[in-house]
C-alpha positions in Angstrom: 0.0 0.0 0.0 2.6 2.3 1.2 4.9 1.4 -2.0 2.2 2.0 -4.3 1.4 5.6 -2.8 5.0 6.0 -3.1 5.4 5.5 -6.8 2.0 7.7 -7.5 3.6 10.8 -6.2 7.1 9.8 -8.1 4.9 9.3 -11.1 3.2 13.0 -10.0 6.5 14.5 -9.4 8.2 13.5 -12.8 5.0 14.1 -15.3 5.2 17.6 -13.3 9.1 18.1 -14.1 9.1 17.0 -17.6 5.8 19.2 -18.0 7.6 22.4 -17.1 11.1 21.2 -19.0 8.6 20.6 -22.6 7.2 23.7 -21.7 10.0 25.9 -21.2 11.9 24.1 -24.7 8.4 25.0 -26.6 8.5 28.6 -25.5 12.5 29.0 -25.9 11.5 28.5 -29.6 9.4 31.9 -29.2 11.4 34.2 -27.5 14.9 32.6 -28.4 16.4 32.6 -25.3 16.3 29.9 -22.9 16.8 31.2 -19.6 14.1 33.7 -21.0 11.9 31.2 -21.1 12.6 29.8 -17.8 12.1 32.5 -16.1 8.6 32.8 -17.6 7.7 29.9 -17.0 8.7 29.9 -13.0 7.3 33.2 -12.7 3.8 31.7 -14.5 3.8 28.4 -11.5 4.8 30.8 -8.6 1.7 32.9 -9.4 0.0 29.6 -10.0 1.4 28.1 -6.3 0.2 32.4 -5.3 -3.5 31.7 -6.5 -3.9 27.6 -5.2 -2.7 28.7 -2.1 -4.9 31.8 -1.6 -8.1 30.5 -3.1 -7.7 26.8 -1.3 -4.5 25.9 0.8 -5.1 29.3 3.1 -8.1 28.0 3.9 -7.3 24.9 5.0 -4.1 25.7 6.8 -6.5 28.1 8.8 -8.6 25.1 10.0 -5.7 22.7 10.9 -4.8 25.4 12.7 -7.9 26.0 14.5 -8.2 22.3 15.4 -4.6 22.1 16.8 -5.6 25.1 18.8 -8.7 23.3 20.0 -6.7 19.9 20.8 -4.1 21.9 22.6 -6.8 24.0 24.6 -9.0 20.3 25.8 -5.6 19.0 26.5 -4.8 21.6 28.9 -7.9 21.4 30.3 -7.4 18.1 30.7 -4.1 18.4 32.4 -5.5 21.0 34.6 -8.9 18.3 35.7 -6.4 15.8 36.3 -4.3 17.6 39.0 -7.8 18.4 40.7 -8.9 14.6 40.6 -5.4 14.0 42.1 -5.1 16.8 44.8 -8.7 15.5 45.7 -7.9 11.7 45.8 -4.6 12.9 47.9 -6.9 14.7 50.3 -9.3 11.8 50.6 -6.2 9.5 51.3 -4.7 11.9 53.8 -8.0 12.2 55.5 -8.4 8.4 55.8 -4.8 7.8 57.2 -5.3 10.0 59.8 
């Protein structure tokens, strides 16, 4: 299972690279310069990244957050409940022994 999740995100990765390497050899034909192209063509996917991440990732990042937050506040509050279950079992102990 893990090895074929693996190899679907190695397949993602390359059809990815050799997207942006046809991509940047069709339009170094056009503006004759190679690094030209390049740089239009990273400039084009960090707008792209700019725009996924705004419109979807943002979003999402601000609930993961929100639900860490809420984890971390219940297990405080946990923490906190089970120090008074203890002082109190203590107490009733204490009480008892003497």
């Amino acid at each position: 299972m893990l090895a074929s999740i693996i190899l679907y995100i190695a397949t993602i990765i390359a059809s990815i690279v050799l997207f942006v390497a046809a991509t940047v050899a069709w339009l170094a034909e056009f503006v004759e310069s190679r690094a030209m192209a390049a740089l239009i063509v990273g400039v084009l996917f960090l707008l792209l990244s700019r725009l996924i991440y705004y419109l979807s990732a943002r979003r999402a990042m601000e609930e993961i957050n929100e639900k860490l937050t809420t984890i971390s506040e219940v297990a405080y509050a946990a923490r906190k409940g089970y120090g008074v279950v203890v002082r109190f079992v203590e107490s009733l102990f204490d009480q008892w022994l003497k």
